[in-house]
N, CA, C and O atoms as a Maestro MAE file, in Angstrom:
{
 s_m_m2io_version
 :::
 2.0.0
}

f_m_ct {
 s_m_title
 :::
 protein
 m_atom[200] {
  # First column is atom index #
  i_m_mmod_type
  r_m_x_coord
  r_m_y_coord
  r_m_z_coord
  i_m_residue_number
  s_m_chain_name
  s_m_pdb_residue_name
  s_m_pdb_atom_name
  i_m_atomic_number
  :::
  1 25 -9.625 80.870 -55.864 1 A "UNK " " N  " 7
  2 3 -9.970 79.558 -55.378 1 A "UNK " " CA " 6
  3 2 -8.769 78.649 -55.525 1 A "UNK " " C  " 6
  4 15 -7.717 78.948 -56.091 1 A "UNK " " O  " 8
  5 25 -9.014 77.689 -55.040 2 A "UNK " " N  " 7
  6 3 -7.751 76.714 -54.632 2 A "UNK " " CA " 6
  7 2 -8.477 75.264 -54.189 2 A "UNK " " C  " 6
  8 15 -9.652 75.145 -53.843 2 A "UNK " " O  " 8
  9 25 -7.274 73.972 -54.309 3 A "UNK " " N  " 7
  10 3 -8.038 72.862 -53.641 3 A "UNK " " CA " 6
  11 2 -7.615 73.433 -52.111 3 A "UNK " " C  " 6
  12 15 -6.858 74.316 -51.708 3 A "UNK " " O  " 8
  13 25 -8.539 72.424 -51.462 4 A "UNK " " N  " 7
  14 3 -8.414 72.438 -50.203 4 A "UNK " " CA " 6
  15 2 -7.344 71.988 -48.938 4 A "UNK " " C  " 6
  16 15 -7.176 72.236 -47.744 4 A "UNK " " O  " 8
  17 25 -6.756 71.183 -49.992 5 A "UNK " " N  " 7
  18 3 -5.221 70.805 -49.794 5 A "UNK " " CA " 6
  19 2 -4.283 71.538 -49.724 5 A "UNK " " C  " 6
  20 15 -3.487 71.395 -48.796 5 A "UNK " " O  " 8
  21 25 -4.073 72.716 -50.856 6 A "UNK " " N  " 7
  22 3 -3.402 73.543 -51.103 6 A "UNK " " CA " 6
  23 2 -2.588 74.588 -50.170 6 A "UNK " " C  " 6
  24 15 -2.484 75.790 -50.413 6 A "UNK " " O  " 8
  25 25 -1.956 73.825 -48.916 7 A "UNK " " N  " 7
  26 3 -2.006 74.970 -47.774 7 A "UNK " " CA " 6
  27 2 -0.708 75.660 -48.407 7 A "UNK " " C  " 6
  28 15 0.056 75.784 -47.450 7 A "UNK " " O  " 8
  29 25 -0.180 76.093 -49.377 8 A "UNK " " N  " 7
  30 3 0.316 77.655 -49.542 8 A "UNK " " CA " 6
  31 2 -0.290 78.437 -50.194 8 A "UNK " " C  " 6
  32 15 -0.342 79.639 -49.933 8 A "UNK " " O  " 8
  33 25 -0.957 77.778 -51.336 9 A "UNK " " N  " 7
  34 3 -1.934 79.103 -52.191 9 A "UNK " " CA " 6
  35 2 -2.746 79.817 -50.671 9 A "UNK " " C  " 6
  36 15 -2.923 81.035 -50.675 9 A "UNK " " O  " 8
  37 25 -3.205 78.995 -49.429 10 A "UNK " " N  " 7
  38 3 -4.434 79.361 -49.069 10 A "UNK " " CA " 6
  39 2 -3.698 80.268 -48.137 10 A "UNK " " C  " 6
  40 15 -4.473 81.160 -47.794 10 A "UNK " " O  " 8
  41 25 -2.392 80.426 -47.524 11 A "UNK " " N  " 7
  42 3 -1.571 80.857 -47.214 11 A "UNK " " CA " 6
  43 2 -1.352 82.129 -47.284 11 A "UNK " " C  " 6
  44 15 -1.352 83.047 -46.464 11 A "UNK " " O  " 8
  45 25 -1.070 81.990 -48.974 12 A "UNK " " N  " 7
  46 3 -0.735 83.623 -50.059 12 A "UNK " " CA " 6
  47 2 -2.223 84.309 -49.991 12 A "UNK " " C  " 6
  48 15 -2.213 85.538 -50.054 12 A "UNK " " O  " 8
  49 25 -3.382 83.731 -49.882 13 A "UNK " " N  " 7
  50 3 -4.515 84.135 -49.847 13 A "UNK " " CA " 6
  51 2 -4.747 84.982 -48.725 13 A "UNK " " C  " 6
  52 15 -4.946 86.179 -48.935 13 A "UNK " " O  " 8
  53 25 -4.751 84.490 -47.455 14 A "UNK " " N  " 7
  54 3 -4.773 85.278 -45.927 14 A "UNK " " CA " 6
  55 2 -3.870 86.165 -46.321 14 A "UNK " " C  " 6
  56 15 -4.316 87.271 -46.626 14 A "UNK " " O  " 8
  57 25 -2.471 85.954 -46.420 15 A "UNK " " N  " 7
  58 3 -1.310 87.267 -46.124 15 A "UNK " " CA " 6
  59 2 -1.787 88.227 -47.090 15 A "UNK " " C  " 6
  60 15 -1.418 89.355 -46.764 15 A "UNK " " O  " 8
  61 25 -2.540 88.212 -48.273 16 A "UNK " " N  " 7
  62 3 -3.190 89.379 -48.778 16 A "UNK " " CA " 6
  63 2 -4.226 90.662 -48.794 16 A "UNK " " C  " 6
  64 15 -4.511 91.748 -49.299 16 A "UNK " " O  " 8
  65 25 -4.712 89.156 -47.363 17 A "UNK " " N  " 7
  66 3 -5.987 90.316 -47.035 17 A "UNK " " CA " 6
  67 2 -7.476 89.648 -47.671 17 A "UNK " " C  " 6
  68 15 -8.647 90.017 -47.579 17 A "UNK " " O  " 8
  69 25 -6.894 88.635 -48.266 18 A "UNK " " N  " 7
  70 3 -8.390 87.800 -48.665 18 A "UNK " " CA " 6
  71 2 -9.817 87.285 -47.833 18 A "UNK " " C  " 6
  72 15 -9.334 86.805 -46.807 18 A "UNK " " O  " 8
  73 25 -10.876 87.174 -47.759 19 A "UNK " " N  " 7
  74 3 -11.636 86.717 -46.618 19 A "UNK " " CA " 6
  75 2 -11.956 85.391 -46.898 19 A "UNK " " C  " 6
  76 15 -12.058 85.039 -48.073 19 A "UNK " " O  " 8
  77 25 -12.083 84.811 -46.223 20 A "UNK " " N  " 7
  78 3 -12.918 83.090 -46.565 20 A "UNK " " CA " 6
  79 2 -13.773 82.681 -45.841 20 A "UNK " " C  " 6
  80 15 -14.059 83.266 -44.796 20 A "UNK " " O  " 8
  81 25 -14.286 81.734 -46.188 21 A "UNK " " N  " 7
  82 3 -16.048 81.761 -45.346 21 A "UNK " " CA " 6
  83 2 -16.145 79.869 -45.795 21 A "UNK " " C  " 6
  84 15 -16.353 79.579 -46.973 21 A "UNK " " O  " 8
  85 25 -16.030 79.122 -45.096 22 A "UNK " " N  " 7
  86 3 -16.004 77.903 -44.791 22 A "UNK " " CA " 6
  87 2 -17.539 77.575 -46.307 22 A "UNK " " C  " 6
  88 15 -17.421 76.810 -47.264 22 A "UNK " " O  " 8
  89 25 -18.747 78.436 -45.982 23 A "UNK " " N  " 7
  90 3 -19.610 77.855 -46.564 23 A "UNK " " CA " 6
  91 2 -19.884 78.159 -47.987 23 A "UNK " " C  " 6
  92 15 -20.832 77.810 -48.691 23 A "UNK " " O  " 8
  93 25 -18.912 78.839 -48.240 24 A "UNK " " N  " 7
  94 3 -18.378 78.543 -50.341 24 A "UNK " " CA " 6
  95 2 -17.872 77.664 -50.402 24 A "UNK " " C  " 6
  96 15 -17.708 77.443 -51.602 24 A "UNK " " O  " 8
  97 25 -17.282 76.592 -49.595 25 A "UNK " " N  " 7
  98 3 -16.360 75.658 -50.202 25 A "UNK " " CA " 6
  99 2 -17.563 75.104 -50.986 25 A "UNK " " C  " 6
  100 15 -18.744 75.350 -50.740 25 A "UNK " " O  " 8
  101 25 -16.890 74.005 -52.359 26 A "UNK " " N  " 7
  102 3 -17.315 73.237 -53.162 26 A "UNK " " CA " 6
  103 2 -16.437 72.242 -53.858 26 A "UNK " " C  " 6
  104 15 -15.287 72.455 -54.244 26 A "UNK " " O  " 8
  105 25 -17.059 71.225 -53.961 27 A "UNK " " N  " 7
  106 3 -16.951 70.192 -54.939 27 A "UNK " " CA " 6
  107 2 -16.599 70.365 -56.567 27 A "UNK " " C  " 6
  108 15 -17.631 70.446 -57.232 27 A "UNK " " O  " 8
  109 25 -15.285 70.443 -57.407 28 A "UNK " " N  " 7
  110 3 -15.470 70.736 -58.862 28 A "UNK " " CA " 6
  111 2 -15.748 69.716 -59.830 28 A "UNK " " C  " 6
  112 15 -14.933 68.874 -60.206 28 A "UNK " " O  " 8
  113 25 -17.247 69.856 -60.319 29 A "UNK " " N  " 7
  114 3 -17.757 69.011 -60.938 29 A "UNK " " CA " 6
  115 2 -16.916 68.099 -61.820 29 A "UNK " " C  " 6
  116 15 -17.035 66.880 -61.701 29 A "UNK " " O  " 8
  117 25 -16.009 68.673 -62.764 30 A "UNK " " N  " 7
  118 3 -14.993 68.521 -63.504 30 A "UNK " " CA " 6
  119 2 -13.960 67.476 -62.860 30 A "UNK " " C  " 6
  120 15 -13.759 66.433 -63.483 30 A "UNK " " O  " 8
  121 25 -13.386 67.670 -61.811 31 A "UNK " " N  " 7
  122 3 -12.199 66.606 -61.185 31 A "UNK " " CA " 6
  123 2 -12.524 65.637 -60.704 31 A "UNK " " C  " 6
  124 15 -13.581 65.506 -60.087 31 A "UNK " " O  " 8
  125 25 -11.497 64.555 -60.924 32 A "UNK " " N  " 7
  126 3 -11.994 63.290 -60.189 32 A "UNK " " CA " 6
  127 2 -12.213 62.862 -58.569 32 A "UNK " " C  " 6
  128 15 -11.367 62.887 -57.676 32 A "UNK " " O  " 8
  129 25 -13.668 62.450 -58.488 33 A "UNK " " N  " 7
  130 3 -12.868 62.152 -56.433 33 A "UNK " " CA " 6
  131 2 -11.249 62.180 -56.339 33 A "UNK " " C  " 6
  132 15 -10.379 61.885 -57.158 33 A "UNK " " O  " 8
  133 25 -11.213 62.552 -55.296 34 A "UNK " " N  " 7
  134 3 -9.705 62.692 -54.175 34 A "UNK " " CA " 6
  135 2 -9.374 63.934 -54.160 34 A "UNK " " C  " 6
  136 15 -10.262 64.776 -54.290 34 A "UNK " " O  " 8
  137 25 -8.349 64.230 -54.036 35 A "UNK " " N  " 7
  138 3 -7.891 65.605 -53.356 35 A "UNK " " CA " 6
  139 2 -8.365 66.523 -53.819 35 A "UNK " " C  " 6
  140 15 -9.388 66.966 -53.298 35 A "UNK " " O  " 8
  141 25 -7.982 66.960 -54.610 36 A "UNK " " N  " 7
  142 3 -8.222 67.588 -56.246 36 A "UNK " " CA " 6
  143 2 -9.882 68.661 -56.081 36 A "UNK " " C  " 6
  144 15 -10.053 69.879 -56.135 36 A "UNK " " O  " 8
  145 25 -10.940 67.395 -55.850 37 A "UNK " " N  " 7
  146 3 -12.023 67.733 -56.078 37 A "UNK " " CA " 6
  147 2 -12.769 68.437 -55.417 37 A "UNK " " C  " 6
  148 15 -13.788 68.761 -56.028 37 A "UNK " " O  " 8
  149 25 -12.645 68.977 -53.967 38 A "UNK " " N  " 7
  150 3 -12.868 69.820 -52.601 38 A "UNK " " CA " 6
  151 2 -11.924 71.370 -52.972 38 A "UNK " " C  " 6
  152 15 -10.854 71.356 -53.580 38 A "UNK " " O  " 8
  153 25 -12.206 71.896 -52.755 39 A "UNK " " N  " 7
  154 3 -12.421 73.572 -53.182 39 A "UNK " " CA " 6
  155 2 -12.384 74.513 -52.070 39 A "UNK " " C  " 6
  156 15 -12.958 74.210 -51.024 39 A "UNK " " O  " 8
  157 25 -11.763 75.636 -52.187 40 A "UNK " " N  " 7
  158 3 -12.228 76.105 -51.398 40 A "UNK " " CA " 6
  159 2 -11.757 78.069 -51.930 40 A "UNK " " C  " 6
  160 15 -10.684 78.498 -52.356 40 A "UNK " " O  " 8
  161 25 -13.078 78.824 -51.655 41 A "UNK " " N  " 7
  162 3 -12.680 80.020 -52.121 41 A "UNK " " CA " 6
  163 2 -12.549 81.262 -51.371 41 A "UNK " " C  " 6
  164 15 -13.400 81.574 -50.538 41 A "UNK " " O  " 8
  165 25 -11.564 81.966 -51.608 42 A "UNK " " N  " 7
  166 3 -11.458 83.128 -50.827 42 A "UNK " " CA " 6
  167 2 -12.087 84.338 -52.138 42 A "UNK " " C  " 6
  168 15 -12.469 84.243 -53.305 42 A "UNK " " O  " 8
  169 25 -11.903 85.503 -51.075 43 A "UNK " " N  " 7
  170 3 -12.895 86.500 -51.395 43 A "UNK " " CA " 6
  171 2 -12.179 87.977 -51.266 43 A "UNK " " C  " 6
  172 15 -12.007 88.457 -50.145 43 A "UNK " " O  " 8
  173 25 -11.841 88.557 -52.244 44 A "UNK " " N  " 7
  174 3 -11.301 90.345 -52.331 44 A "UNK " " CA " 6
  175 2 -12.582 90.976 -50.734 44 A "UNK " " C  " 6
  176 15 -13.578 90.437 -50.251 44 A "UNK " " O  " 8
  177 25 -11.923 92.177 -50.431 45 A "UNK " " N  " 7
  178 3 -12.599 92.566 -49.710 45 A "UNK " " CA " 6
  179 2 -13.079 94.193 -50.750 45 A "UNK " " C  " 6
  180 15 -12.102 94.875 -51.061 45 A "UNK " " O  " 8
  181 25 -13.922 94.512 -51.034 46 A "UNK " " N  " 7
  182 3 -14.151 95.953 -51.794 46 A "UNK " " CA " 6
  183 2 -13.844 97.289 -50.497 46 A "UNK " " C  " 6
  184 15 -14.205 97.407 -49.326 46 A "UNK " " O  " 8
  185 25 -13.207 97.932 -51.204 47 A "UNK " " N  " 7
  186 3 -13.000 98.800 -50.649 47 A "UNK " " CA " 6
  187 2 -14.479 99.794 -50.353 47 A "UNK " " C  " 6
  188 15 -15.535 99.568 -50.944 47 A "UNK " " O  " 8
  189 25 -14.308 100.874 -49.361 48 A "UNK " " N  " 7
  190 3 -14.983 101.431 -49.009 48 A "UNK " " CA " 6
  191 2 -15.433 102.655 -50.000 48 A "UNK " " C  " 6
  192 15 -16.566 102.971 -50.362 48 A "UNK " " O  " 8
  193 25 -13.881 103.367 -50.390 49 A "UNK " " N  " 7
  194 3 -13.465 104.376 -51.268 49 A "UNK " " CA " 6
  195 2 -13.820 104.674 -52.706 49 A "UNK " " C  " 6
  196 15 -13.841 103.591 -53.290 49 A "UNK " " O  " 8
  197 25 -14.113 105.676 -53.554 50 A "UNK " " N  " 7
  198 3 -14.308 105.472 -54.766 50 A "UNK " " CA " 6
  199 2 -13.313 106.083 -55.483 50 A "UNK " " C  " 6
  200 15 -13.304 106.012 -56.712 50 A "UNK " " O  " 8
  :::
 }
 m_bond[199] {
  # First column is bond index #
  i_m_from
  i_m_to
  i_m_order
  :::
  1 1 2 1
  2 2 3 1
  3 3 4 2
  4 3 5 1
  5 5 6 1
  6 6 7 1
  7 7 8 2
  8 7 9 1
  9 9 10 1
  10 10 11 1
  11 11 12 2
  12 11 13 1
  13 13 14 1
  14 14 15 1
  15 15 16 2
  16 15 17 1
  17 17 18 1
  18 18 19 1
  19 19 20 2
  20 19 21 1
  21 21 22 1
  22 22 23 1
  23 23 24 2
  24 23 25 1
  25 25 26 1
  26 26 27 1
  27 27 28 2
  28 27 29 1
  29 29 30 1
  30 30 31 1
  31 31 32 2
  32 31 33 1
  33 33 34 1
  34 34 35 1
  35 35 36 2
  36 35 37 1
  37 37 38 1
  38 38 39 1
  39 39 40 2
  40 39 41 1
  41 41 42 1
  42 42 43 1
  43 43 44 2
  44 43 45 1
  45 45 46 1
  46 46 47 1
  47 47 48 2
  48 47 49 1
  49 49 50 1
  50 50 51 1
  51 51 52 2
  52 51 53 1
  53 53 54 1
  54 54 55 1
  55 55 56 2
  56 55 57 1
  57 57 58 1
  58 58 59 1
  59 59 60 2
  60 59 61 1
  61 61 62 1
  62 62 63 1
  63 63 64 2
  64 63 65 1
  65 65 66 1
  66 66 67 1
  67 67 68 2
  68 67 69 1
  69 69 70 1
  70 70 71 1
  71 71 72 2
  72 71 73 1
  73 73 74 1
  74 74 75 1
  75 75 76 2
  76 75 77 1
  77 77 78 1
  78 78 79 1
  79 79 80 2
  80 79 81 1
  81 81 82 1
  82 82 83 1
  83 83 84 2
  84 83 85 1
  85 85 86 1
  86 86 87 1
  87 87 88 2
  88 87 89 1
  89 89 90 1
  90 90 91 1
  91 91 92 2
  92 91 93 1
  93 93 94 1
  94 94 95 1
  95 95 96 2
  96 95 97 1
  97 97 98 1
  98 98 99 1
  99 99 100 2
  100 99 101 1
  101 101 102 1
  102 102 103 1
  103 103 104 2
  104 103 105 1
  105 105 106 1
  106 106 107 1
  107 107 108 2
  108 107 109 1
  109 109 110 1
  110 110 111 1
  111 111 112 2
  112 111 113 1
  113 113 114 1
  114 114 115 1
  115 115 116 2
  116 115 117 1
  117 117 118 1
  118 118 119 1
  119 119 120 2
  120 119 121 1
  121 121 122 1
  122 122 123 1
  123 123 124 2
  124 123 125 1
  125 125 126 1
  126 126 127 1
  127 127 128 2
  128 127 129 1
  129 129 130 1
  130 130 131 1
  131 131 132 2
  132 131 133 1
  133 133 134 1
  134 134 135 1
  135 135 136 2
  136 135 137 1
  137 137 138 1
  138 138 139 1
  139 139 140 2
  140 139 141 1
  141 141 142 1
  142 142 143 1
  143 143 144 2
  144 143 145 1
  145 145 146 1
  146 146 147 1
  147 147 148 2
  148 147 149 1
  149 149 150 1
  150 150 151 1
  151 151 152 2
  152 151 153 1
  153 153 154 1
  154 154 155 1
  155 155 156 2
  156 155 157 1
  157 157 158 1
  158 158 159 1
  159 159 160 2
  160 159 161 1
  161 161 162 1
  162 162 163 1
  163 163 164 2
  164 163 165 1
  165 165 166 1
  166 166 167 1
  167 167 168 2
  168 167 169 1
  169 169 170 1
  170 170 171 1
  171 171 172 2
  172 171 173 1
  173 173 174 1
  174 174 175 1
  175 175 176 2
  176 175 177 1
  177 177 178 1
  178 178 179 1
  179 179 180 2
  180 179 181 1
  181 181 182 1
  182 182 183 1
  183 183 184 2
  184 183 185 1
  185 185 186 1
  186 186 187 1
  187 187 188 2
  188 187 189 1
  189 189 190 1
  190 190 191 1
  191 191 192 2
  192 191 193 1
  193 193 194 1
  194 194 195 1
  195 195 196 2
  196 195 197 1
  197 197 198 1
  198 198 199 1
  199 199 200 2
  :::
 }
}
């Protein structure tokens, strides 16, 4: 996860192969309004393989 601001973490996230889905983003209870506080999370993909 990352703020939503963050356009290189979210960046390093895609070029890995991460998935993201608009409707995990969240609010962190913890931070103050403004940038900071909007969220947004990417997701490992599990492999198929064991």
């Amino acid at each position: 996860m990352t703020t939503a601001d963050n356009v290189r973490s979210r960046a390093v996230m895609r070029r890995i192969g991460m998935s993201y889905d608009p409707a995990d983003d969240f609010d962190d209870p913890d931070a103050p309004e403004g940038p900071l506080r909007r969220n947004v999370l990417y997701r490992t993909r599990r492999s198929s393989g064991g």
